[in-house]
Steps between C-alpha positions, in 0.01 A plus 500: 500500500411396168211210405399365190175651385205333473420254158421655190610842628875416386669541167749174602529269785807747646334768588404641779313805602646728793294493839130635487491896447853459319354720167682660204437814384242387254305413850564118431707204688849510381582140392837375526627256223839318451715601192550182269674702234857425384581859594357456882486169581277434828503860592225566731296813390230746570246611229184656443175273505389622163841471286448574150105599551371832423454557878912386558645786721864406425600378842785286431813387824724299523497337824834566640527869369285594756530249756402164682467647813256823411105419454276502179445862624853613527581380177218687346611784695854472425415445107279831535814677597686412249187549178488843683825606502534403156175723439705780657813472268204468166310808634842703556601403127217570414490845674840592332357422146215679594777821592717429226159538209375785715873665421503347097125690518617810644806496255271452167248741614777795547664374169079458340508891646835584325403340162205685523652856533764410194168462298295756628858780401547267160109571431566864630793516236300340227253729525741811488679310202180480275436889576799590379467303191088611429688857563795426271231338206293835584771770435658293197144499381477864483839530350382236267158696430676860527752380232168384246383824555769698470583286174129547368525839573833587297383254209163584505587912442738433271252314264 
C-alpha cells in the first residue's frame, strides 16, 4: 500500500507517500514519516505535505489511531469526522456565547432604559426645584424691596 516517493520529493529517507490520488485536504500527497523523537520513538505517522509552510493545512495522524487496515482515503475521511465534529462542539459554544451576550445586551439595554428614566424624573425634579427657589428669591425680593420702601417712606415723611 504504501511506496517511497520519488528522490528529492522527500523530507527523509522514511517516508513514504500514500498510493497515487491519496491527497490531504490542502489537495497534496499526504507523506508518512517515522517519529524519531524520545517521546514517539519509531511511530509511524501521517502528515501534511507542506508542514510548517504557509500553505500547511494541519493534517496531522497517527498511524494506528485510525488504522492499518483503512486506505489513505478513509483516514482522511475518518480525520474529517472527527475536525468536524469538533467544529460542531466550537460552533455550539460559540452559539451559547453568542445567546448568553444577546441576554447581557438585552439586560443593559432595559437597565440603559431604566437609568435613563431616573434622569429624565431627577432632571424633571431639578427643574421644579430651581422654580421654586427663582420663586422663593422673587417673593423675598419684594419683601426685601417692600420693606425699603416702606422704610423710605416712614423716614422719608418724618424728615
Amino acid at each position: 500500500m504504501r511506496r517511497p516517493c520519488s528522490s528529492g520529493s522527500c523530507a527523509s529517507s522514511g517516508t513514504y507517500s500514500m498510493p497515487l490520488g491519496e491527497i490531504c485536504i490542502c489537495e497534496e500527497l499526504i507523506v508518512y514519516l517515522t517519529s524519531h523523537t524520545s517521546e514517539n520513538p519509531r511511530r509511524h505517522f501521517w502528515r501534511c505535505r507542506n508542514f510548517k509552510t504557509p500553505k500547511d493545512c494541519g493534517f496531522f495522524l497517527w498511524d494506528e489511531d485510525v488504522g492499518v487496515q483503512s486506505s489513505g482515503t478513509q483516514r482522511i475521511v475518518d480525520m474529517l469526522r472527527i475536525e468536524l465534529e469538533d467544529s460542531k462542539n466550537k460552533l455550539d459554544e460559540l452559539k451559547k456565547k453568542l445567546e448568553d451576550t444577546k441576554m447581557k445586551f438585552e439586560d443593559t439595554k432595559m437597565k440603559l432604559e431604566e437609568s435613563k428614566n431616573k434622569i429624565s424624573k431627577l432632571q424633571r425634579k431639578l427643574d421644579c426645584e430651581l422654580r421654586n427657589m427663582k420663586m422663593a428669591f422673587a417673593a423675598i425680593l419684594i419683601v426685601v424691596l417692600a420693606w425699603v420702601v416702606s422704610f423710605c417712606f416712614l423716614y422719608g415723611r418724618k424728615m
